[in-house]
N, C-alpha and C positions, 0 to 999 in steps of 0.2 A: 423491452427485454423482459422477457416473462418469465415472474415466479423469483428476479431478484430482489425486488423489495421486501419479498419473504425471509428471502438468504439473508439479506443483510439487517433483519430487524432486531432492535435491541444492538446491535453494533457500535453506537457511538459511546455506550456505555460501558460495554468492555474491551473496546478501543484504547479507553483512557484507563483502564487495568490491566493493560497488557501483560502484566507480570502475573496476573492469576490465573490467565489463559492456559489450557494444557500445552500448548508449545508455547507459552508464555518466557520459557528458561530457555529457549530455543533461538528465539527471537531477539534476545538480552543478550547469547552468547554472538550471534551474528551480527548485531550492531556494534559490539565490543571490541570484536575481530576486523571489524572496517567496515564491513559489506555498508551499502547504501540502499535507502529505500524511499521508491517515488510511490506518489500520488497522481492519478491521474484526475487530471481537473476537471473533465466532460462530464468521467461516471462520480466524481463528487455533486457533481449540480445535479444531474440526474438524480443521486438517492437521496439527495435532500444535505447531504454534510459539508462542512465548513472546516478551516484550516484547523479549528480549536477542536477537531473530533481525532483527527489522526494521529498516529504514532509521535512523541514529541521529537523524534529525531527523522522523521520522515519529511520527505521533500516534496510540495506539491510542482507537476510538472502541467506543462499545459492540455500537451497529450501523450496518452501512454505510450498510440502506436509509433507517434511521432519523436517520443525518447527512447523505444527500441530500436527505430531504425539510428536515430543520432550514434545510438553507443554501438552499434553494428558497425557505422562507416569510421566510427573512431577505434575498433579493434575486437571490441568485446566480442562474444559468441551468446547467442539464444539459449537460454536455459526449457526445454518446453518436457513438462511433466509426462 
């Protein structure tokens, strides 16, 4: 995957600062309100991170693509940018 280990560098450190991130207030209000948020476990091993790097209310899943299809078949809809 080229050119993520770029993207993501220095990431485990303002991971665990979530709150000072500029959508850091964003992301506080989305966990607040309910919303859920996964990890997927592939591209954690891939960039090197560990449970103890992500969101502490975040949920590592095994696979990402394979928990958006789970929540597809269970009702949810695709959110795509």
């Amino acid at each position: 995957m080229p050119g993520i280990k770029e993207l993501a560098a220095g990431a485990t450190k303002i991971r665990m600062e979530y709150t000072t991130l500029p959508n850091g207030a964003q992301i506080e209000a989305l966990q607040q309100g309910g919303a859920k948020m996964h990890e997927c476990n592939v591209a954690m091993r891939l960039l090197g991170y560990e449970p103890k790097d992500i969101f502490p209310f975040s949920r590592v899943v095994v696979s990402g693509v394979g928990a958006v299809i789970d929540f597809e078949k269970s009702g949810y809809l695709p959110i795509t940018p």
